[in-house]
C-alpha atoms as one frame of an Amber mdcrd trajectory, in Angstrom:
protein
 -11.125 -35.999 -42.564 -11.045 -36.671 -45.931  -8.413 -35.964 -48.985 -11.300
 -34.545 -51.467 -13.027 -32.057 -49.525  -9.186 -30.919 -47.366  -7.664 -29.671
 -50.689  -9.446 -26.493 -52.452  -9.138 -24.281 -54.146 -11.624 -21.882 -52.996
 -10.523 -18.491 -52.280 -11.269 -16.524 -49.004 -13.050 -13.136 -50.137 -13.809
 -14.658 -53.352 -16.015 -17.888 -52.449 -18.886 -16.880 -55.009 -16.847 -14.992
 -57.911 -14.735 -17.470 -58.476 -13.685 -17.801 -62.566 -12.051 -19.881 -64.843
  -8.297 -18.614 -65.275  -6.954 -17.943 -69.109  -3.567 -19.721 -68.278  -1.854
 -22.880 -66.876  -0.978 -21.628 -63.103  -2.416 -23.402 -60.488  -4.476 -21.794
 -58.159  -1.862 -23.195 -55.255   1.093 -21.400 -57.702  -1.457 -18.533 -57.877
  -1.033 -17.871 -53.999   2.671 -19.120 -54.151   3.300 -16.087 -56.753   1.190
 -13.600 -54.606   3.270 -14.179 -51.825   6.601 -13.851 -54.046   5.788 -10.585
 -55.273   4.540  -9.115 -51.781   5.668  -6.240 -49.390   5.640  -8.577 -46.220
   7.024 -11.437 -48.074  10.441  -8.829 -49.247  10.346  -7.392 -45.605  11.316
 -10.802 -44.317  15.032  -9.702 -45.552  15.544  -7.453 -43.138  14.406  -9.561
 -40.022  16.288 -11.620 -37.711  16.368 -15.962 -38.336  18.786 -16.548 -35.360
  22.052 -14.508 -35.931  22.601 -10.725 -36.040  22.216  -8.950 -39.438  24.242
  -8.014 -40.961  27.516  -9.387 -40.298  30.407 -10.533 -41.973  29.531 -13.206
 -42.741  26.046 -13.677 -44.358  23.691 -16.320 -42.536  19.909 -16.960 -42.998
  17.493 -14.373 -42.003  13.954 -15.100 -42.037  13.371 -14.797 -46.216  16.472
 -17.093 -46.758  15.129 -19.524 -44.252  11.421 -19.140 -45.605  12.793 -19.884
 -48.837  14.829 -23.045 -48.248  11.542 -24.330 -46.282   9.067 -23.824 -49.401
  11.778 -26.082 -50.624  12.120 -28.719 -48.748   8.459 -28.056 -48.535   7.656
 -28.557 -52.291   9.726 -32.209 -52.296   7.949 -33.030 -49.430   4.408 -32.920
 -50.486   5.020 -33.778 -53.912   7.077 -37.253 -52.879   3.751 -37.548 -50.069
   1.287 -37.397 -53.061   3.073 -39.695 -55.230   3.353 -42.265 -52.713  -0.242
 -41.824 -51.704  -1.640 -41.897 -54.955   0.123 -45.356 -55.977  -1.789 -46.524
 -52.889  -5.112 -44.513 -53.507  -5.677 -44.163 -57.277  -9.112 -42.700 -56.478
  -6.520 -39.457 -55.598  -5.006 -39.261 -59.086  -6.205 -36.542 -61.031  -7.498
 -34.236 -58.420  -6.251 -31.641 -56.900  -4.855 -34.068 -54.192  -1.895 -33.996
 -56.427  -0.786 -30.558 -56.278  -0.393 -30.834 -52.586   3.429 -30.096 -53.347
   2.587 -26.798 -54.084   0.358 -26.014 -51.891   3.051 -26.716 -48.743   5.669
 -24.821 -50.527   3.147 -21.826 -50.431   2.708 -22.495 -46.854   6.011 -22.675
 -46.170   6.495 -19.137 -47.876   3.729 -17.815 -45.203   4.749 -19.109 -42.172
   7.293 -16.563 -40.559   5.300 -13.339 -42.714   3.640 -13.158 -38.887   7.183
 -13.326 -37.295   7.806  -9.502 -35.479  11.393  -7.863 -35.788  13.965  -9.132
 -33.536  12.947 -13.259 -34.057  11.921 -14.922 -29.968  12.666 -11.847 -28.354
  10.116  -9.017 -30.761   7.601 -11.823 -29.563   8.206 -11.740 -25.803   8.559
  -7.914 -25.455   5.181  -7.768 -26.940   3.586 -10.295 -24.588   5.555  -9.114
 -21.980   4.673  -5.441 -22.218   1.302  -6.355 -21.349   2.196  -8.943 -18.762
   4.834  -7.340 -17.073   5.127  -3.980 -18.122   2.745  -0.567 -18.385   0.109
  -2.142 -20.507  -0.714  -4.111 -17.417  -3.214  -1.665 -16.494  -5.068  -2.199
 -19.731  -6.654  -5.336 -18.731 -10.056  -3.929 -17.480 -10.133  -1.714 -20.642
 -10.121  -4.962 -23.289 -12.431  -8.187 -23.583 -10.951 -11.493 -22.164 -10.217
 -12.289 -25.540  -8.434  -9.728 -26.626  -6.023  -9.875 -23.729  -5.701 -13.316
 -24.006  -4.501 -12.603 -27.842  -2.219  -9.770 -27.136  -0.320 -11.445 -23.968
   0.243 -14.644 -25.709   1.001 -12.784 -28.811   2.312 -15.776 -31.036   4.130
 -14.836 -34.829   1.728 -18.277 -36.157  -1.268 -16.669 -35.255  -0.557 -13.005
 -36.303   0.719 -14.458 -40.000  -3.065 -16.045 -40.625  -3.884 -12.393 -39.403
  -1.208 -11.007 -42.194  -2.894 -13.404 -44.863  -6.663 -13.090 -44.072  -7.363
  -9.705 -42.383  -8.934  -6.656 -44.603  -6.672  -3.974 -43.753  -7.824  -0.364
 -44.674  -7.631  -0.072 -48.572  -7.479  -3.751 -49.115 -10.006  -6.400 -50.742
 -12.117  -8.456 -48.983 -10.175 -11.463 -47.571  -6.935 -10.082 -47.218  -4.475
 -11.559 -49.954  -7.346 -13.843 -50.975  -5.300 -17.032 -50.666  -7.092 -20.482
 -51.158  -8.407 -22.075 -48.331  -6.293 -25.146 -47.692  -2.873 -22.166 -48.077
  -4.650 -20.463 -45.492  -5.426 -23.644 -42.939  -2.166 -25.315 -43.930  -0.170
 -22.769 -41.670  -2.176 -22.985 -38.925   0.391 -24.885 -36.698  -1.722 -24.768
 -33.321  -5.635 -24.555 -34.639  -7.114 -23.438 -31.151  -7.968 -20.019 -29.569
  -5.691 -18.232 -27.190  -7.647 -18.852 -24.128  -6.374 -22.746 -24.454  -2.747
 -21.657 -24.653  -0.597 -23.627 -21.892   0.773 -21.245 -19.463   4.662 -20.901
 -20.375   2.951 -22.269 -23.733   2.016 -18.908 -25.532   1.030 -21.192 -29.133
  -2.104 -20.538 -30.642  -3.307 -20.359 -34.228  -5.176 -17.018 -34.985  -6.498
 -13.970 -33.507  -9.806 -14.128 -32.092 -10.723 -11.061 -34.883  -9.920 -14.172
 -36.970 -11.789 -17.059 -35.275 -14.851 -16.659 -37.537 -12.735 -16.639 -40.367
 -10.897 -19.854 -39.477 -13.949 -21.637 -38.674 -15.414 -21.127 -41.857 -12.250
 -22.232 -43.243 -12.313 -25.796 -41.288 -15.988 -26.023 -42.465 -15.447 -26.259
 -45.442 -12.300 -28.507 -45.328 -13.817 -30.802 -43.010 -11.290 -30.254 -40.525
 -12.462 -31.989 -37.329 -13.159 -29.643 -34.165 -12.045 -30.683 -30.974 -14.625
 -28.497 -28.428 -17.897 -28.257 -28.424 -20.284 -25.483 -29.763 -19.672 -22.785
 -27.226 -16.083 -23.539 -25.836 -13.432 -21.799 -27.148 -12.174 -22.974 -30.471
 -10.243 -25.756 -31.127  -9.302 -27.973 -33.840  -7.449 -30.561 -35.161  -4.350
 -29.769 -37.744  -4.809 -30.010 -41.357  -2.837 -32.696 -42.182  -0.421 -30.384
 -44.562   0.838 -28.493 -41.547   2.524 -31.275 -40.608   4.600 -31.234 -43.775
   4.997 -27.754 -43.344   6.020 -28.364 -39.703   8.297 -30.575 -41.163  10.071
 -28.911 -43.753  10.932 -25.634 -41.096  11.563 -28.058 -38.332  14.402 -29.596
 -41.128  15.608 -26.386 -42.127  15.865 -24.447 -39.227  17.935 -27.428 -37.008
  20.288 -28.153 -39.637  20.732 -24.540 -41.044  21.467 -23.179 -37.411  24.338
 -25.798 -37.384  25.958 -24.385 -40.840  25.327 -20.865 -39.590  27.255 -21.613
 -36.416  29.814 -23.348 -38.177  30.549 -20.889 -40.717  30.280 -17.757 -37.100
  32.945 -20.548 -35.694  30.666 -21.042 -32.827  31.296 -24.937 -33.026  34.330
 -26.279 -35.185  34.764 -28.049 -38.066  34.913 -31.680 -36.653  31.810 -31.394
 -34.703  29.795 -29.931 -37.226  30.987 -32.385 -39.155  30.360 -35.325 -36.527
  26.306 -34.081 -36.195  25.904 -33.798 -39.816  27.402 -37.746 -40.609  25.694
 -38.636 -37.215  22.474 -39.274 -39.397  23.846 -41.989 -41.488  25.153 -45.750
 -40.460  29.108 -46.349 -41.141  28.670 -47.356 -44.656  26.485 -44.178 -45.868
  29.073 -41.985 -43.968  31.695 -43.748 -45.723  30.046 -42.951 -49.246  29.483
 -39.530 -48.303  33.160 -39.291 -47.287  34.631 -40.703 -50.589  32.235 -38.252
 -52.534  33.910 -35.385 -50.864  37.043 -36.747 -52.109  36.328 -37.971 -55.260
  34.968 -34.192 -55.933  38.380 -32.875 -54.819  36.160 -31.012 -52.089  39.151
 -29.276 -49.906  37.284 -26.264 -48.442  36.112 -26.804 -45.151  32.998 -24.752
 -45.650  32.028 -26.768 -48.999  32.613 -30.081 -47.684  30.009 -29.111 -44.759
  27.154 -28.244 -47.592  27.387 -31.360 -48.875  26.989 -32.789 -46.009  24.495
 -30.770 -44.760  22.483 -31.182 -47.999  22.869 -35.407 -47.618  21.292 -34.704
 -44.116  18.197 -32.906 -45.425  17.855 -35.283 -48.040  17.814 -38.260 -45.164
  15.356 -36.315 -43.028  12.843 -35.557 -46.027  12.928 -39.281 -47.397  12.217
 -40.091 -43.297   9.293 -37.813 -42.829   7.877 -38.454 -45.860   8.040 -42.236
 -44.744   6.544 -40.982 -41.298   3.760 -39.422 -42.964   2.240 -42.287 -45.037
   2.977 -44.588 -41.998   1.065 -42.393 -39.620  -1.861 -40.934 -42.631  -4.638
 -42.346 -40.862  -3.748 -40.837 -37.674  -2.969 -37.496 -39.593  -6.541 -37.675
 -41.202  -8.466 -38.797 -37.925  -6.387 -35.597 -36.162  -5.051 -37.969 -33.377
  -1.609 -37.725 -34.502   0.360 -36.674 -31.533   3.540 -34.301 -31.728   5.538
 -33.910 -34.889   6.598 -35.330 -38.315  10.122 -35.501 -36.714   9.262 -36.948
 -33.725   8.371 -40.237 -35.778  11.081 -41.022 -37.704  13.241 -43.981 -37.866
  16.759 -44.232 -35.912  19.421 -43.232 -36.478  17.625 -39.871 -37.756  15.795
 -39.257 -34.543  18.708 -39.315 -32.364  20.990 -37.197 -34.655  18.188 -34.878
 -34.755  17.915 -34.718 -30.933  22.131 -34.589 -30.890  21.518 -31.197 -33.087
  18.617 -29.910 -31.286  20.936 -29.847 -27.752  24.229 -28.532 -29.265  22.043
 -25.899 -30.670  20.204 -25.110 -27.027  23.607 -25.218 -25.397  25.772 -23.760
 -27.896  23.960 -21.576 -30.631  21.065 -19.801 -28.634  22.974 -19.056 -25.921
  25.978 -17.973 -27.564  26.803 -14.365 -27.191  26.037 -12.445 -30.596  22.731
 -14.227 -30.346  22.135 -13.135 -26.250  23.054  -9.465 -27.576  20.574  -9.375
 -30.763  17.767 -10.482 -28.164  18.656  -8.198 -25.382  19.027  -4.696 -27.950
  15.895  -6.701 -29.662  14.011  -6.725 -26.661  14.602  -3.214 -25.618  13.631
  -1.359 -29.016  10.356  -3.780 -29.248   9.596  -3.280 -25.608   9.899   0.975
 -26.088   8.548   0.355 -29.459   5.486  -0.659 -27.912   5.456   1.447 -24.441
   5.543   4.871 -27.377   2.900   3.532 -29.051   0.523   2.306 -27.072   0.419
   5.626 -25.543   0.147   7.342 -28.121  -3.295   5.078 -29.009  -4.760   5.281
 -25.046  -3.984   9.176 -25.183  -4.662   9.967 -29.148  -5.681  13.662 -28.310
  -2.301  14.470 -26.756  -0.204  16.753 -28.751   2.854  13.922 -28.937   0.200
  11.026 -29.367  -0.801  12.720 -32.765   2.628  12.941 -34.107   3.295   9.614
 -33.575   0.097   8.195 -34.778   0.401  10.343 -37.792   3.547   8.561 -38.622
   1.825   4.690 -38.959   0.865   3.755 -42.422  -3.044   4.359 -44.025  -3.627
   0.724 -43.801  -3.760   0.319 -40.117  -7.077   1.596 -38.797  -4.743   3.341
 -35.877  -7.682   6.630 -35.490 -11.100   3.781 -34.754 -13.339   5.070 -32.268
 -12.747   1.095 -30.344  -9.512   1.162 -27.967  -9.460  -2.575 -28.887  -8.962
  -1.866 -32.504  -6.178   0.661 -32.422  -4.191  -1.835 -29.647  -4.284  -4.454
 -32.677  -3.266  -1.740 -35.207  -0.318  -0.978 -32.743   1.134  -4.628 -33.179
   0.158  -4.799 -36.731   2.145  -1.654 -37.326   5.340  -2.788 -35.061   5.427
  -6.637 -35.843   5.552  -5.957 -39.558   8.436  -3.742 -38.759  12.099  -4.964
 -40.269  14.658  -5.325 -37.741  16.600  -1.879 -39.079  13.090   0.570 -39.457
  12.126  -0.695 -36.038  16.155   0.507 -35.034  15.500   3.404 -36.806  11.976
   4.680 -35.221  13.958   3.372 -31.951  16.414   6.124 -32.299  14.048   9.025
 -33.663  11.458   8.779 -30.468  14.562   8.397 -28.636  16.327  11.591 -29.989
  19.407   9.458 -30.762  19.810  10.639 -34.203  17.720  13.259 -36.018  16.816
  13.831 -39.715  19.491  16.089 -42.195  18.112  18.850 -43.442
């Protein structure tokens, strides 16, 4: 693959009316802006990172978390394309060098897909089909589509979010630029190559066409053969974009759980210095002082922003090491699984007090179970409601989903994808709320 033709600007919907812009904005900060200012993007608010919302305590939901990603994001491709340009001047003055950009806009996009509810809006959606009435629907749907909807995967529905023409919208979605569009494409293969207990995949197959002219005209080299089912390898900016949530996510969860006093103040502190030798944790140490830092709470920001800082610098470093692999698409596994020691072992220290003592803790067990249940009737109410439309029930309920889901088409196939369109872009309190109206648990006051 190669840096010239992997970064463009060409927009999807708008590949032949493309015009020259009458101010300074990038066409990256174009899409960056779009996303700012949308409905989705706000929505992401009200849904769930990790922790309940709201609480006493404010911790990231998914907009917090999407933010501090674009962040880490932006440093992350900008420090990439200035130490790839002092290497390969033929990249200066191109568009190579707004790269920065371009993953912070990706890193904006990449949870928009995410359902209500975080892991557990996912599984009752795959699971409904799987496991639960929508079983009986596979004979009804193609193998693709069932493949889609019981591996449903947040990744995949956000390129849906991004590129799809709902009803009343423009041709190619929120028109975003092609290499926005492929850079959040973690896993760029179909969802009949999804590993069983492995439910990844990149888009929809209602997308597929769209994604492979995308890769066409990045260059992005395909894995399968004409005729197999889709599969590529990653543009090389996911992996920064990988990065920067994989970053943000790990070390974030560990300040959430300190500040919920789910793990103390000494080993929160002991993971967070655990990325730097003696002498670095001695510096960072006598900077808390020096500052007069006495607030337990404080002195773990700064040390939680020292360990970003480390793990940027080292996946930067990771990704110019490993560019050729990146660009040939062999690289295997992620930016963070490449960096230096004693990152990658701190890293892995987080990642297991986090399995053992964050995601199974109990206010995150009870937002996944009451999650789980609302999706899962959610879903059962719905679906219905689209397999029966002429029932008298069916019609009240359908008349309640927004214009821009094509929820009346003729094609069962069509309305099944409106259904999860309409419920995964759901925040965690209006899915609560339709919860508790279909339910009869609280009515309307008159």
């Amino acid at each position: 693959m190669d840096w010239q033709q992997l970064i463009s600007n060409k927009r999807l919907g708008q590949e032949h009316r493309h015009t020259m812009r009458h101010d300074d904005r990038s066409e990256f900060k174009r899409d960056y802006d779009r996303l700012i200012f949308s409905a989705p993007f706000r929505r992401m608010q009200n849904k769930t990172q990790v922790f309940p919302l709201p609480g006493s305590v404010f911790v990231h939901n998914r907009l917090t978390h999407s933010l501090e990603v674009a962040s880490v994001g932006l440093s992350l491709g900008n420090d990439v394309a200035h130490a790839l340009t002092k290497s390969r001047p033929e990249l200066s003055g191109t568009l190579f060098e707004q790269i920065g950009t371009a993953v912070s806009t990706a890193c904006l996009a990449h949870d928009m897909g995410n359902p209500p509810f975080g892991h557990s809006g996912e599984k009752a959606i795959q699971t409904f089909f799987t496991e639960g009435p929508g079983t009986r629907l596979q004979g009804e749907v193609s193998p693709e589509l069932w493949a889609d909807i019981t591996h449903f995967e947040g990744n995949a529905n956000a390129f849906r979010l991004l590129a799809h023409r709902f009803r009343g919208r423009r041709e190619g979605g929120f028109v975003m630029t092609y290499t926005t569009l492929a850079s959040i494409v973690k896993y760029p293969y179909a969802s009949t190559l999804a590993r069983p207990g492995h439910c990844k995949f990149g888009f929809f197959h209602t997308e597929s066409d769209t994604y492979e002219r995308i890769a066409a005209e990045l260059g992005i080299r395909r894995k399968s053969a004409d005729g197999r089912p889709i599969e590529y390898a990653r543009h090389p900016l996911v992996y920064l974009v990988e990065a920067a949530d994989d970053i943000c996510y790990e070390i974030m969860d560990i300040e959430d759980a300190h500040k919920l006093k789910i793990i103390s103040f000494d080993e929160t502190a002991s993971l967070l210095l655990g990325f730097f030798d003696d002498d670095a944790r001695s510096r960072i140490l006598r900077r808390i002082d020096d500052e007069g830092i006495t607030d337990d709470n404080e002195k773990i920001v700064y040390m939680r922003a020292c360990a970003i800082g480390a793990l940027e610098k080292a996946c930067v470093k990771a990704f110019v090491a490993h560019e050729r692999e990146i660009l040939d698409g062999t690289l295997a596994g992620s930016l963070v699984a490449h960096i230096d020691e004693p990152l990658a072992s701190a890293y892995r220290r987080c990642a297991a007090v986090s399995e053992e003592k964050i995601y199974k803790s109990k206010p995150v067990l009870d937002v996944e179970l009451s999650g789980y249940r609302i999706m899962a009737t959610l879903m059962e109410a719905m679906v219905d409601a689209v397999v029966n439309p002429s029932r008298y029930y069916s019609r009240q309920l359908i008349s309640r989903v927004s214009s821009q889901y094509d929820i009346g088409s003729p094609e069962l196939e069509t309305r099944l994808m409106a259904v999860i369109d309409y419920i995964s872009g759901m925040t965690d309190v209006y899915a609560l709320d339709i919860y508790q109206k279909i339910n009869g648990i609280s009515l309307p006051i008159v």
